[in-house]
C-alpha positions as CSV (number, residue, x, y, z in Angstrom):
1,X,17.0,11.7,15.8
2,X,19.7,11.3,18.3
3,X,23.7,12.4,19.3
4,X,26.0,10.5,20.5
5,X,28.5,11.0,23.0
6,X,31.6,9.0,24.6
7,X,31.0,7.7,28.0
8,X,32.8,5.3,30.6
9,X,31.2,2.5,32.8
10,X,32.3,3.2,36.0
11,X,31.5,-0.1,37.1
12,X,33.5,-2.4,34.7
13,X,36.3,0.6,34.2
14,X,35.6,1.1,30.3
15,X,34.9,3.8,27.7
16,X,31.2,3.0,26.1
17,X,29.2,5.3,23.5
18,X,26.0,6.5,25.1
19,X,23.5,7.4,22.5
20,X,20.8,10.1,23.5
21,X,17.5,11.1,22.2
22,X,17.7,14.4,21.0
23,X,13.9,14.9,21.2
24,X,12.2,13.7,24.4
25,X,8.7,15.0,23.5
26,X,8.6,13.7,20.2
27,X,6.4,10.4,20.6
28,X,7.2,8.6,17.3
29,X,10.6,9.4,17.6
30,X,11.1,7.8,21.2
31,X,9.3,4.9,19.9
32,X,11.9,4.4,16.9
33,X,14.5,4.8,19.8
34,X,12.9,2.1,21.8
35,X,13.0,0.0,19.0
36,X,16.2,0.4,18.0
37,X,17.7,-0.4,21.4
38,X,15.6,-3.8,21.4
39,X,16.6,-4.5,18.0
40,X,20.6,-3.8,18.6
41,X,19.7,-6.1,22.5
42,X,19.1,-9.1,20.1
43,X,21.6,-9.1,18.0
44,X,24.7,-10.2,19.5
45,X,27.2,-11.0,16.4
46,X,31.1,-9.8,16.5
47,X,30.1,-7.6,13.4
48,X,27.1,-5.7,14.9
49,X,27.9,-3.2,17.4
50,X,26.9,-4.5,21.0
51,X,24.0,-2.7,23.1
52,X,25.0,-2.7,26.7
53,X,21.8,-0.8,28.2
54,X,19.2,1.2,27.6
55,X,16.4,3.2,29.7
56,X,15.6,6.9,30.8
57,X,17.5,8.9,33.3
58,X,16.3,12.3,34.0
59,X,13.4,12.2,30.9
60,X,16.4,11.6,28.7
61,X,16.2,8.4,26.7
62,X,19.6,6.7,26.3
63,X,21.4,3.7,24.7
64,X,25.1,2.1,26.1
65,X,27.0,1.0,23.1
66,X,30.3,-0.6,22.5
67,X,32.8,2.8,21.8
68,X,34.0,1.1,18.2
69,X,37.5,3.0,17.6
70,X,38.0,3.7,13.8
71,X,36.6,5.7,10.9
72,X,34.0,4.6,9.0
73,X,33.9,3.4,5.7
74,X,32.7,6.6,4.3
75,X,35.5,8.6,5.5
76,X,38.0,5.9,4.2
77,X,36.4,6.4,1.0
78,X,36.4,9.8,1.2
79,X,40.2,9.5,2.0
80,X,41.3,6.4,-0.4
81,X,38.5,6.6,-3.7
82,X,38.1,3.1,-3.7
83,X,39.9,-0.2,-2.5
84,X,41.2,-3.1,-3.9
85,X,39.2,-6.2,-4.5
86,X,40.1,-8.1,-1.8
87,X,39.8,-5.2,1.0
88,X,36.1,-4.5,-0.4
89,X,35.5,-8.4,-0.2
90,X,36.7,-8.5,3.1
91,X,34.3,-5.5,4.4
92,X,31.3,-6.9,2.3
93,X,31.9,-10.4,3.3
94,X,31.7,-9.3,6.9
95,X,28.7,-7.3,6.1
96,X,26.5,-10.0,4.7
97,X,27.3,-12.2,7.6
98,X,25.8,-9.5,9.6
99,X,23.0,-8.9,7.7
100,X,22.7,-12.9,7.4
101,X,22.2,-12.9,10.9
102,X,19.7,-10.1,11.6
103,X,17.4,-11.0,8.8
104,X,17.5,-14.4,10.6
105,X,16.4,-12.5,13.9
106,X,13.5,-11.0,12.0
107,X,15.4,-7.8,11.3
108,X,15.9,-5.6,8.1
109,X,18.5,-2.8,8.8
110,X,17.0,-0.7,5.3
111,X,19.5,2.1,6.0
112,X,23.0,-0.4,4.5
113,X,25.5,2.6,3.7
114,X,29.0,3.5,4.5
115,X,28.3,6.0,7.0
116,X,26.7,3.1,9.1
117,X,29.9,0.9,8.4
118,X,32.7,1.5,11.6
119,X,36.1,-0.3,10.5
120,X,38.0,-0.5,13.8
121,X,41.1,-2.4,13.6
122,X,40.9,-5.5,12.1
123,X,37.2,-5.7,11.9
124,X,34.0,-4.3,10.9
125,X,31.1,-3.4,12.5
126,X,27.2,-2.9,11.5
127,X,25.6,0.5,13.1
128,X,22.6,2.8,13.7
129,X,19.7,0.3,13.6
130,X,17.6,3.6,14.0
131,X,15.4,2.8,11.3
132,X,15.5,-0.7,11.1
133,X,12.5,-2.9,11.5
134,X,11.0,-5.9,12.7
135,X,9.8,-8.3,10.1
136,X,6.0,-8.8,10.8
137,X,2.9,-8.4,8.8
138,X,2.3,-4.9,9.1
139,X,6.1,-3.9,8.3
140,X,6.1,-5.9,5.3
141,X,2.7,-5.2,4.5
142,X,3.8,-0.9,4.6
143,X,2.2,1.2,1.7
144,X,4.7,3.7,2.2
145,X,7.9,2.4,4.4
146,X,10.3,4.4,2.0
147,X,13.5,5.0,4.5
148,X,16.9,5.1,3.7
149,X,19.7,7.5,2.4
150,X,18.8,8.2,-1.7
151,X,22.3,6.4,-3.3
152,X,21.8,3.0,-1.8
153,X,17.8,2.9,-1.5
154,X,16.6,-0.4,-3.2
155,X,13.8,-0.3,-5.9
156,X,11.0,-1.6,-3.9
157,X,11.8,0.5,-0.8
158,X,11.2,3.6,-3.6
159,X,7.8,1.9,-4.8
160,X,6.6,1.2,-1.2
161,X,6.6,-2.5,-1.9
162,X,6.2,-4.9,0.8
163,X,10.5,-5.6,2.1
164,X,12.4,-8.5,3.2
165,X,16.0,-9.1,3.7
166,X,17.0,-9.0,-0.1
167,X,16.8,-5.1,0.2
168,X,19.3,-5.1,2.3
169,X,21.6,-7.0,-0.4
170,X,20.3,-4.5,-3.2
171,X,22.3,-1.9,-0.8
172,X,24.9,-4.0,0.2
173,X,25.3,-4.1,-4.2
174,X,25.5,-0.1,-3.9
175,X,28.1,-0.5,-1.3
176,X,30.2,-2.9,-2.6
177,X,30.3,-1.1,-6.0
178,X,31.5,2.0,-4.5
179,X,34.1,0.6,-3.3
180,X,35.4,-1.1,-6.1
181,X,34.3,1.8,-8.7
182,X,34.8,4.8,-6.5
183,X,31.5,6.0,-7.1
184,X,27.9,4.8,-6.9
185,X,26.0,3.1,-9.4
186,X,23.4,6.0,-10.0
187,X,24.3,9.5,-9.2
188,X,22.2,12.5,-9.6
189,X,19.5,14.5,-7.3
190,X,16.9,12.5,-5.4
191,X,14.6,12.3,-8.0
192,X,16.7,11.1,-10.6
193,X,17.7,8.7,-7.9
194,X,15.0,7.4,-7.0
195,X,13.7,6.9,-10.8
196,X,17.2,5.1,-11.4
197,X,17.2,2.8,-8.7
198,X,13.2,1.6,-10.1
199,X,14.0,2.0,-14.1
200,X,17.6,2.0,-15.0
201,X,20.3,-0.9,-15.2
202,X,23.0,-0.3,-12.9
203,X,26.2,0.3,-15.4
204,X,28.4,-2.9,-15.4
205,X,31.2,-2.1,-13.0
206,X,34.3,-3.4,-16.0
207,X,32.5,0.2,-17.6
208,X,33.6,2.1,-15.0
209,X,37.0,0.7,-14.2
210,X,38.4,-1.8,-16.7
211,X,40.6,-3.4,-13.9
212,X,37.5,-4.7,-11.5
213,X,38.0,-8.4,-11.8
214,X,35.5,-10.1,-13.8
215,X,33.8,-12.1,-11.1
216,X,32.8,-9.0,-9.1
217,X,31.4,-7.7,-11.9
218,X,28.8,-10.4,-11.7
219,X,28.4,-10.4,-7.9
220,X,27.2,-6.8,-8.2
221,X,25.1,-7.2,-11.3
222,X,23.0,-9.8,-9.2
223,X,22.8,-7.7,-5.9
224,X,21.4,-4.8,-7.9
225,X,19.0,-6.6,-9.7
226,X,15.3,-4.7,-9.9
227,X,13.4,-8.3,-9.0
228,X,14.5,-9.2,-5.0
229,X,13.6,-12.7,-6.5
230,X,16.7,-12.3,-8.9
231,X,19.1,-11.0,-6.7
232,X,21.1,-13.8,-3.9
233,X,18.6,-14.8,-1.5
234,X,20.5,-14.5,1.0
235,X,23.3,-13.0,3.2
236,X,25.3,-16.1,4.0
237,X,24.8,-16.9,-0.1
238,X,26.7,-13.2,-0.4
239,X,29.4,-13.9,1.7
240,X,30.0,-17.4,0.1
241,X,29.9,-15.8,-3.6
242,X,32.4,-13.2,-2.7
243,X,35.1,-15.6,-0.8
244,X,34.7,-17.7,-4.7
245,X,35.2,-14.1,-6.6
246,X,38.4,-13.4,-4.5
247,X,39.9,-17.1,-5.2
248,X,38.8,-16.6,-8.4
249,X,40.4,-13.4,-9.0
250,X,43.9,-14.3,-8.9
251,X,43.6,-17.4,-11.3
252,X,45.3,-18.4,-14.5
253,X,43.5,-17.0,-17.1
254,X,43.5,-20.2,-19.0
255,X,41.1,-22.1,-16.1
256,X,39.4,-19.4,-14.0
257,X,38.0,-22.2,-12.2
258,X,41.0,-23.6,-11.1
259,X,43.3,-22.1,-8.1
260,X,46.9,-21.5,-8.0
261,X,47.1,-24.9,-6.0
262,X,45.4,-27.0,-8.3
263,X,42.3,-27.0,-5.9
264,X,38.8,-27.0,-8.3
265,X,36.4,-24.0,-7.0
266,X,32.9,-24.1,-7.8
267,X,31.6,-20.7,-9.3
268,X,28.2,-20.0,-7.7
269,X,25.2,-18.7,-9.7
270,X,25.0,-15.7,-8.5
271,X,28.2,-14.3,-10.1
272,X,26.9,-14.6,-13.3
273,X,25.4,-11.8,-14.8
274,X,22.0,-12.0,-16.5
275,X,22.6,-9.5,-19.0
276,X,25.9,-9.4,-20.9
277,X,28.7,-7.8,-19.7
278,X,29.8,-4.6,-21.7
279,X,33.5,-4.2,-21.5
280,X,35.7,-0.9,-22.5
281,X,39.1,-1.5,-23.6
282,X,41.8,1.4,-23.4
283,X,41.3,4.4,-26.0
284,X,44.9,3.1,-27.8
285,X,43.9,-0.5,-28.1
286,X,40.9,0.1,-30.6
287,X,43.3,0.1,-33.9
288,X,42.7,1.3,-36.8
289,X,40.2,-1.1,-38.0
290,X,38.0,-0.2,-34.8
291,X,38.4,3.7,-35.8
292,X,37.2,3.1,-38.9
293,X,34.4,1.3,-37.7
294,X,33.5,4.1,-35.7
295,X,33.7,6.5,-37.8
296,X,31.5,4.8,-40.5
297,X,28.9,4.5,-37.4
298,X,29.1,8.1,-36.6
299,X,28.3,8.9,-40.1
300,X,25.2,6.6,-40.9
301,X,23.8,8.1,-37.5
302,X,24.2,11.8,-38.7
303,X,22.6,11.2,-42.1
304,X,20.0,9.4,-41.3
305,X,19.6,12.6,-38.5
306,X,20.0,14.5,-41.0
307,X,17.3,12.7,-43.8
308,X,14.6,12.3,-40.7
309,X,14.5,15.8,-39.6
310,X,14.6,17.4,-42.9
311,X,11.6,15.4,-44.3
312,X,8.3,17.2,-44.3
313,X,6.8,15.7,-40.9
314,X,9.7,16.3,-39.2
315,X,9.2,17.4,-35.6
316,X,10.5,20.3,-34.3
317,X,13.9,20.3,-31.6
318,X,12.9,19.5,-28.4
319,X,15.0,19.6,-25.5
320,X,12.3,17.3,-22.9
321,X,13.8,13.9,-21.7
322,X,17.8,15.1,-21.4
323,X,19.6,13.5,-18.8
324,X,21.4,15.4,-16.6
325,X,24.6,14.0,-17.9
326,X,26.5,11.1,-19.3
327,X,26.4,9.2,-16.6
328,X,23.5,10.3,-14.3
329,X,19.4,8.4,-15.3
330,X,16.9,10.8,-17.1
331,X,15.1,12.6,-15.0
332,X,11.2,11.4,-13.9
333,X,10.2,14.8,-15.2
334,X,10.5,13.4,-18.8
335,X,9.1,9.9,-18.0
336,X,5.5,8.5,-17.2
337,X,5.9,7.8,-13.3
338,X,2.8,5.9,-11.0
339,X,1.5,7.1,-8.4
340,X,3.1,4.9,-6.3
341,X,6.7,5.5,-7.4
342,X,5.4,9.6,-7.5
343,X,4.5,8.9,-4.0
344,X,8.2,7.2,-3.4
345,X,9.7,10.4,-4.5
346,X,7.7,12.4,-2.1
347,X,9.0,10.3,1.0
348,X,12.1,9.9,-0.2
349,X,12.9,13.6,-0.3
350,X,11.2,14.1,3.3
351,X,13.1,12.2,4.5
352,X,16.0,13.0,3.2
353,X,15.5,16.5,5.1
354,X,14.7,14.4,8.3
355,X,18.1,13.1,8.1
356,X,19.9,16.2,7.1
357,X,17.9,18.4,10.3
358,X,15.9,20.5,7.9
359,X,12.7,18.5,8.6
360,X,10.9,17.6,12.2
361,X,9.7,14.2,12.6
362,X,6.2,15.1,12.9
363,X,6.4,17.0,9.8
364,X,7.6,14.1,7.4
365,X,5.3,12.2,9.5
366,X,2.4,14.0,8.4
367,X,3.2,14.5,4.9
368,X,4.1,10.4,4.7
369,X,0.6,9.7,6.9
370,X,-0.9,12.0,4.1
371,X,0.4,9.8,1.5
372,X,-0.7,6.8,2.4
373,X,-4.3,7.8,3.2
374,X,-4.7,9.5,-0.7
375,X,-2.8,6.2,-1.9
376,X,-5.3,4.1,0.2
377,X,-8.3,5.6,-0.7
378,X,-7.7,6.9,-4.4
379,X,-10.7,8.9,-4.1
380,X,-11.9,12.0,-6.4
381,X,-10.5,14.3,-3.5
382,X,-7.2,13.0,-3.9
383,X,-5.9,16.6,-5.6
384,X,-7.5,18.1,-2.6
385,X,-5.6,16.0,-0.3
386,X,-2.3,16.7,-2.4
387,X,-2.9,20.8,-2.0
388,X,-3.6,20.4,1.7
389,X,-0.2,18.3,2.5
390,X,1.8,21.3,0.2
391,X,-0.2,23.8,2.4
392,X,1.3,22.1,5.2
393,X,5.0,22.3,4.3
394,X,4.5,25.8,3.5
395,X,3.0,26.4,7.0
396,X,5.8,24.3,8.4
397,X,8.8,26.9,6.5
398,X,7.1,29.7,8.6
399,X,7.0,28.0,12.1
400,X,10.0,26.3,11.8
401,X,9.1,22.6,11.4
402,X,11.2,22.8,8.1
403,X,14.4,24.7,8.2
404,X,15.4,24.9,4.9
405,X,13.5,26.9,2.3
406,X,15.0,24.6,-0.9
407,X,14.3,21.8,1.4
408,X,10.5,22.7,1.2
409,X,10.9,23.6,-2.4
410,X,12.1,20.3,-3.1
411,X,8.8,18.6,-1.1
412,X,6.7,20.6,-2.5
413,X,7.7,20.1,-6.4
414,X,7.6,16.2,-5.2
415,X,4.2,16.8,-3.9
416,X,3.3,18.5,-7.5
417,X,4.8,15.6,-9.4
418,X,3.1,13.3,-7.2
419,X,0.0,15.0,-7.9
420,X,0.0,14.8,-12.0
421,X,0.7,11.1,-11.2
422,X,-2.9,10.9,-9.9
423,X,-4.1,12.9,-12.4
424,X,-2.5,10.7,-15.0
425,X,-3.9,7.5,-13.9
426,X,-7.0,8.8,-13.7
């Protein structure tokens, strides 16, 4: 939607980042600019990068920003893996005191990821607010107000649930266990993201990487709940759990409640996990007991296999509901979706191409507008409505308003999907 450019005041003598729309004539998109550069006015906080000013010079829209200095946390991921416990507290911590403070101003930011994280020195800093929103009735009232990049997209922003705050901590959870993990919770294409993110149990972080201290483990297991109502309710609640997981962390085993000092910390709610905690110990500590158990497991499994599929009913090999690998969800392809999650998918991958510049705003406008109307009305027309919006994105690959011919692929398979959705229900 926009560039940005370094910049100096010439009145105070400093360098600034001046933020420019890159498409004047675009109506919706100035509006989301003119939002964005109210939203950033009214949130002054030393972790949210400042606004300066805003207007139009020469039909060009433009936002003043602080010039932050540093990479952001994506690059230092890309760089470093993943950090330490106490560095990924630190960036969180700072983070939910941020978010704290904007859903307090009646903002949701909706787009938490490290590419919007800036780390200059010695601080962190919140940015592009460029599809944020203000909490009213209609925003949280939104059939279909599925934004956000695919790996840290909460379950009810998929859906096209009504949002608050607390889907801000669900990617704050994605965040945080990226950094400590080195990956995020669900990988795979956007469609087995988005059925992941709605269906599938984030993997317990102690899975991954034995070393993440237990604590954590439960912090993130609560952010990235499915239910907003059983994740922390709050930012401030977030900052407090992780400043009690790093104090924990470097306790004597023997009282994990108690600090090196003597000092008694309270563990907070919220870093317990509600569903046990699976824990993998090195290959060359199993033993030979635990081989033998194993193996004995292994065994049972094949021949009872073996007995079932050799019986006279037995069902023929089917390859339908694979996942696409150990550690990526199934695929919605082999599972029953709703419309509505059908529909999330559709968005999802719209706008997806929106962010990448292989899709116009007035396209994914169109096709999300489309949506909502055949979701709305749920009428016998509905597969008529569906073949009109995938006429659409095939008229939009020949005039240009989508770049990218897997990019209209990809919409259009979404649009199918979404389709036998409807079908289904009916």
């Amino acid at each position: 939607m926009s560039e940005v450019r370094r910049g100096e005041d010439v009145a105070l003598r400093r360098p600034v980042a001046i933020k420019l729309l890159r498409d004047p004539g675009d109506p919706r998109a100035a509006a989301r600019f003119e939002q964005e550069a109210q939203i950033l006015a009214r949130l002054q906080h030393p972790d949210v990068v400042t606004v300066f000013d805003s207007g139009v010079d020469h039909d060009e829209q433009f936002i003043v920003m602080e010039l932050v200095e540093g990479p952001t946390l994506r690059e230092l991921l890309d760089e470093e893996s993943r950090l330490g416990s106490e560095r990924a507290a630190e960036i969180a911590g700072r983070l939910a005191a941020a978010l704290d403070f904007a859903h307090e101003h009646g903002v949701i930011h909706r787009d938490v990821k490290p590419s919007n994280v800036l780390l200059p020195p010695g601080g962190v800093k919140l940015a592009d607010m460029g599809i944020a929103r203000l909490l009213s009735p209609e925003a949280l009232t939104a059939t279909m107000s599925v934004r956000g990049t695919a790996a840290y997209i909460s379950p009810e922003q998929v859906r096209g649930d009504a949002i608050d705050g607390r889907t801000d901590l669900y990617s704050l959870g994605c965040v945080l266990f990226e950094m400590l993990a080195g990956r995020t919770p669900f990988e795979g294409d956007l469609a087995a993201l988005s059925y992941a993110h709605t269906n599938t149990p984030a993997p317990p972080l102690r899975s991954i990487d034995p070393s993440v201290p237990e604590p954590f483990d439960g912090l993130v297991a609560s952010l990235l709940e499915k239910d907003p109502a059983d994740r922390p309710q709050t930012g401030d609640h977030v900052r407090r759990s992780l400043e009690a997981a790093v104090r924990q962390t470097g306790v004597a085993q023997t009282d994990p409640t108690e600090t090196a000092t003597g000092e008694t910390t309270r563990r907070l709610p919220v870093a317990e996990s509600k569903r046990p905690v699976r824990r993998v110990s090195p290959a060359f500590d199993i033993g030979l007991a635990g081989l033998i158990g194993v193996l004995v497991l292994v065994l049972v499994a094949v021949l009872v296999a073996k007995d079932r599929d050799s019986g006279p009913n037995a069902a023929p090999p089917s390859t339908e509901g694979q996942s696409l690998s150990t550690t990526t969800p199934p695929s919605p392809q082999a599972a029953e979706l709703s419309p509505q999650e059908a529909a999330g998918i559709v968005v999802a991958t719209t706008n997806e191409g929106i962010q990448a510049g292989e899709v116009s705003g007035e396209v994914g406008d169109e096709i999300s507008h489309g949506i909502d109307e055949i979701l709305g009305e749920g009428d016998e027309d509905s597969a008529e409505k569906v073949d009109e919006l995938r006429q659409k994105v095939s008229e939009a690959l020949q005039e240009g308003g989508i770049t990218s011919a897997d990019r209209a692929r990809a919409i259009d398979e979404a649009l199918r999907r979404f389709e036998e959705a409807l079908g289904a229900q009916e």
